[in-house]
C-alpha positions in Angstrom: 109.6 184.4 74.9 112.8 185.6 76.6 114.4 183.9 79.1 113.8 184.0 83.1 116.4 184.7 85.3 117.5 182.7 87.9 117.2 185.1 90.4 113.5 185.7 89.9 112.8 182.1 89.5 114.8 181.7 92.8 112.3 184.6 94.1 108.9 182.7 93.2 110.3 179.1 94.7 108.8 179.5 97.6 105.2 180.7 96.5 105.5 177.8 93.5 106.4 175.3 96.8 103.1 176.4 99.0 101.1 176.2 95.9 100.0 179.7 95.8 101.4 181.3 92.1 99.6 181.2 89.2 99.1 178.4 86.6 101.2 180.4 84.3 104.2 181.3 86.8 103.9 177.5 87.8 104.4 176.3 84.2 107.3 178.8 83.7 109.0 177.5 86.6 108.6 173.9 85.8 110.1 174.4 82.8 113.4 176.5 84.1 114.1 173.6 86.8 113.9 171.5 84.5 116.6 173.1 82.2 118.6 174.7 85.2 120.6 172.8 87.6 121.4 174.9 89.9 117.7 176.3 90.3 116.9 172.6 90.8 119.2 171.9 94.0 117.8 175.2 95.5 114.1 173.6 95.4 115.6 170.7 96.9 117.0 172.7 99.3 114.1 174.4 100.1 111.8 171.3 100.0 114.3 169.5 102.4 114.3 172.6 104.9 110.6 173.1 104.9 110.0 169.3 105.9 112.6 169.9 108.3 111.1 173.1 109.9 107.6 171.1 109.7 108.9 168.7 111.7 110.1 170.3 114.2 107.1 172.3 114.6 105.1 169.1 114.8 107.1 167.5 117.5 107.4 171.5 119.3 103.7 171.4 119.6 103.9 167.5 120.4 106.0 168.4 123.3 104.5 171.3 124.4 100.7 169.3 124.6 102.1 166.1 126.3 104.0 168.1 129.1 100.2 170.4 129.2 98.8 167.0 129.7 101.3 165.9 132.3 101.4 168.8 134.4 97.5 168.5 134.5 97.4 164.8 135.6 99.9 166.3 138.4 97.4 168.6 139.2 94.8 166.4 139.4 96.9 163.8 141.5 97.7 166.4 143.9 94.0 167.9 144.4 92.8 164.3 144.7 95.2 163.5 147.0 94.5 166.4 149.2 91.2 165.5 148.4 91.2 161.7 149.7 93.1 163.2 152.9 90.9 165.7 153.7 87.7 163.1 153.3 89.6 160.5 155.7 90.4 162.9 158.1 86.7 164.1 158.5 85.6 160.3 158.8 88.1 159.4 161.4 87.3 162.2 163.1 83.3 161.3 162.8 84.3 157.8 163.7 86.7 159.2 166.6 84.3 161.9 168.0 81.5 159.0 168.4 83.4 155.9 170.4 84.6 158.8 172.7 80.4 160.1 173.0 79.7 156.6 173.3 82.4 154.8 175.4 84.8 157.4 177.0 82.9 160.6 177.4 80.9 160.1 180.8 78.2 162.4 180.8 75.2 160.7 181.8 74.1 160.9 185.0 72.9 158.5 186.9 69.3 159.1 188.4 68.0 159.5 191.9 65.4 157.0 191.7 68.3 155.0 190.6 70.6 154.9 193.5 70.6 154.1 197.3 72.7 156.5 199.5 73.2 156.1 203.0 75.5 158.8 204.8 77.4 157.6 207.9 79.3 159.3 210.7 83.2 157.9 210.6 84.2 160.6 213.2 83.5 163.9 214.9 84.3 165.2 211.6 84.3 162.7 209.1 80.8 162.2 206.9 80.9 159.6 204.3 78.0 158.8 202.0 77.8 154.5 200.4 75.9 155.1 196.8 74.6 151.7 195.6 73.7 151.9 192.0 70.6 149.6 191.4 70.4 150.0 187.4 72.3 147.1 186.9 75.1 148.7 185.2 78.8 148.9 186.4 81.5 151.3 186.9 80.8 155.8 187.1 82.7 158.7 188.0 81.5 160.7 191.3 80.8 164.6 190.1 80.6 167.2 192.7 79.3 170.9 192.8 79.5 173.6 195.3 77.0 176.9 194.6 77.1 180.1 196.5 75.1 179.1 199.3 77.8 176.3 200.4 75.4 173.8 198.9 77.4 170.6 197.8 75.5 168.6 194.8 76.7 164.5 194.4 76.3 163.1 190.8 77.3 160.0 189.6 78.3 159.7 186.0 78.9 157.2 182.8 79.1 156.6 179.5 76.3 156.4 176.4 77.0 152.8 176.4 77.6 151.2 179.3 78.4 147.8 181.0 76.2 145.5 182.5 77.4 143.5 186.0 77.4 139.7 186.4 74.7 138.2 188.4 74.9 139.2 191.8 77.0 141.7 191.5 76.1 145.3 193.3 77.9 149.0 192.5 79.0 150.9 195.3 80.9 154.2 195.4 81.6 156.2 198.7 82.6 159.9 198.8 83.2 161.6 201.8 84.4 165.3 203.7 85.1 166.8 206.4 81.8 168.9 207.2 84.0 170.9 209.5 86.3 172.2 207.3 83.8 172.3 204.6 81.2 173.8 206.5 78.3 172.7 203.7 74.6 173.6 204.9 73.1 170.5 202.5 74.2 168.3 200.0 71.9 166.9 197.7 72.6 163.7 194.9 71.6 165.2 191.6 72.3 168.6 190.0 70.7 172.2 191.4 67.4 171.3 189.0 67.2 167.4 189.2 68.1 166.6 193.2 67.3 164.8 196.8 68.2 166.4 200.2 70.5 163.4 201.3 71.9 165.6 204.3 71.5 168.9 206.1 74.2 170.3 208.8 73.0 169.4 212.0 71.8 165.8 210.7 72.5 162.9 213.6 73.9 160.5 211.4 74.5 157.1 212.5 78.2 155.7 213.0 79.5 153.8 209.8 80.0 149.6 209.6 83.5 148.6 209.9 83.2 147.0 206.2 81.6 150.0 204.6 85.0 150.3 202.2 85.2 146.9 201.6 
């Protein structure tokens, strides 16, 4: 059998290092490294660079799946972060929205059959009406209302939840106007479909106590 040349053994290295020549070509080049040096340092050459290259590979991919990884635990920080804002916003607006229903919004009116009013005479001009709240609660803001027909509605308002007075204790507002300058026709405690007449222009009304603000 004649001799191989180097330069084809050099040309089948790399198919005898990934295993895919024959059993024949393998045998052939076993047998040339074996008797030729220099063939021999260039399969050490190419072994050393293909572990190299493999290497690198390895740690390319390595890199390129941990910083995946890390930019999708950033991701999912930052949604559930946006997240865990969005959730507390929406209960401390819940929580928020119902104290001020409950404690600070007044918008519940007080009831006629609730109430005492008296209207009194101050002056000539002067009309001032004593509201004495008999439900046993304290404290109310006076509402008022004027409709087309110069029709003036009283309401007293409060909370949801409201306080109760001490023992012995008694709630009284007063709101008054000048019926001259306002020229009402009636005013009525209540709203235009829930009211009592509780004066009429041309009412005699009788002349208030000296300690009706006190």
């Amino acid at each position: 059998m004649s001799k191989i040349s180097c330069d084809i053994i050099q040309d089948m290295l790399p198919l005898y290092y990934d295993e895919v020549c024959s059993a024949d070509s393998r045998k052939m080049i076993e047998e040339h490294l074996q008797e030729c040096e220099k063939c021999s340092n260039i399969f050490q050459k190419l072994k050393t660079e293909c572990v190299v290259d493999t290497k690198e590979n390895a740690e390319s991919i390595q890199s390129s799946v941990m910083g995946k990884m890390a930019h999708s635990w950033k991701r999912s920080l930052l949604r559930s972060f946006i997240i865990g804002i969005v959730i507390t916003t929406i209960v401390l607006t819940a929580i928020f929205g119902t104290y001020y229903a409950l404690f600070i919004r007044q918008n519940s009116m007080v009831s006629p059959e609730q109430i005492s009013i008296s209207a009194y005479s101050l002056t000539d001009e002067q009309i001032t009406f004593r509201l004495e709240l008999l439900d046993g609660y304290c404290g109310g803001t006076i509402k008022t209302y004027t409709d087309e027909n110069r029709n003036l509605y009283i309401s007293v308002l409060r909370t949801v939840i409201k306080e109760d007075l001490s023992d012995g204790e008694t709630e009284i507002m007063n709101y008054g106007f000048n019926h001259k300058k306002k020229d009402y026709i009636a005013v009525y405690y209540g709203t235009p479909n829930n009211c009592e007449l509780i004066w009429k222009k041309g009412d005699l009304l009788p002349t208030a106590p000296k300690d009706i603000f006190e």
